[in-house]
N, C-alpha and C positions, 0 to 999 in steps of 0.2 A: 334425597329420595332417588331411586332406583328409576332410569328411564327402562319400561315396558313398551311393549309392541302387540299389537293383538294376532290370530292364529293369521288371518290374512295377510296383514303388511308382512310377519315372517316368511309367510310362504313368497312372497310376491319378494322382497331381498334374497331370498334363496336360487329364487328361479323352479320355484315348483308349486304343486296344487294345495289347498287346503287338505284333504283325504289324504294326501301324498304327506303332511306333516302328523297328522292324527296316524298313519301307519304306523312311520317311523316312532312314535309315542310307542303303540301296541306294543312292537316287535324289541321294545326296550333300545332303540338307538338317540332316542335323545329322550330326558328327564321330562316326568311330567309336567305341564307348564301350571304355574299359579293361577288364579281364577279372578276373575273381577270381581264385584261384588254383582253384578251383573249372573256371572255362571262364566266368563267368555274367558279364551286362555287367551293367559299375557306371557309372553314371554321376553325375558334380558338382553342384552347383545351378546352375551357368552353362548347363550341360547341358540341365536338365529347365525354365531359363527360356528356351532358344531354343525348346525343345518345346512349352512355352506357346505361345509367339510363332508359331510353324508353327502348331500345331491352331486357333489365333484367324485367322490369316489364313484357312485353308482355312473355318472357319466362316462367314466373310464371301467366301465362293466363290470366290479367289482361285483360279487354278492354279497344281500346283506347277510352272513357268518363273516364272511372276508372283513366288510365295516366295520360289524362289531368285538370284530380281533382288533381291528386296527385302532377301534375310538378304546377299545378297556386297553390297550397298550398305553397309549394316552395319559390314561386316567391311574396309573401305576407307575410309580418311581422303579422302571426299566429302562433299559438301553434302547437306543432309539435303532439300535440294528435289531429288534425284535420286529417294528414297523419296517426298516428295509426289507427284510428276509419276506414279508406281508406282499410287498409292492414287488420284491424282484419276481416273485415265484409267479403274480399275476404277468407279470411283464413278459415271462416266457411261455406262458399260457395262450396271452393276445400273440404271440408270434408264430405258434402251432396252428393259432386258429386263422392268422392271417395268409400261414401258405395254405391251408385249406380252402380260403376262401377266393384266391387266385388260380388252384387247381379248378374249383368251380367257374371260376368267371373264363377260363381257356377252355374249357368242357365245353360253356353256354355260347361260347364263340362260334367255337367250332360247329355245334349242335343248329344257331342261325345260320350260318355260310350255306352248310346245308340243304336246308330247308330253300332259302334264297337261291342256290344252284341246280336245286333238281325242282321244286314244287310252289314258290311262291306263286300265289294266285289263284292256285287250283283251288281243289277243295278240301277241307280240312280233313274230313275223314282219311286223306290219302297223306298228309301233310308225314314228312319225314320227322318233325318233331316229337310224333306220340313214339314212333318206333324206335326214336334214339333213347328217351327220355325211358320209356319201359323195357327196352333190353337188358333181361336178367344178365350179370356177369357170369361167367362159366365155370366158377368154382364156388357159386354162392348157393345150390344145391346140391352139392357131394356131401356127403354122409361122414 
């Protein structure tokens, strides 16, 4: 006999919520689970390790089109550089977004020094950070 798990314990091995495994059902990233006699879903361990595999991708920001390229590559006698070319392409994606997000964090740097050098304390109305934070750039109104 087949050991089962019910929708809880998998969500709870996976490291995510009940609703968060009934999605992933919806949106076709993992098969729908068998039914107790109850009505309750049971699910395999083949199950609850594709569910891994889903909540690990989406951990590393994957989207679910991205997952469900990745798990039907899977599930298809292809090359597994079909899933490289999946993971590289995310991988240079997190890297565009990571200098983004360091141009941000030097902006927001800059933006407290600010504030902390000419206006902490005062009042906010006067506070340097609404004026840095809403200055239109000079070429984002030309025509």
């Amino acid at each position: 006999m087949v050991h089962e798990v019910l929708i809880g314990a998998a969500a709870k091995a996976a490291g995510c919520s009940v609703p968060t495994v009934r999605y992933y059902e919806d949106v076709g990233l993992l098969a729908g689970a068998n039914r107790t006699h109850g009505g309750h879903r049971a699910y395999q361990h083949k199950d609850v390790e594709r569910l891994v595999l889903i909540r690990r991708c989406r951990d590393f920001g994957m989207s679910i089109k991205q997952v469900k390229t990745l798990v039907e590559i899977r599930d298809r006698p292809v090359s597994c550089d079909n899933a490289l070319d999946v993971v590289t392409h995310h991988r240079d994606a997190l890297r565009v977004r990571i200098a983004e997000l360091k141009a941000l964090d030097r902006a927001m740097t800059l933006i407290a020094a600010r504030c902390e050098s000419d206006c902490a304390g005062g009042a906010a109305a006067c506070c340097s950070i609404y004026e840095d934070l809403a200055t239109v750039p000079e070429n984002a109104l030309s025509a």
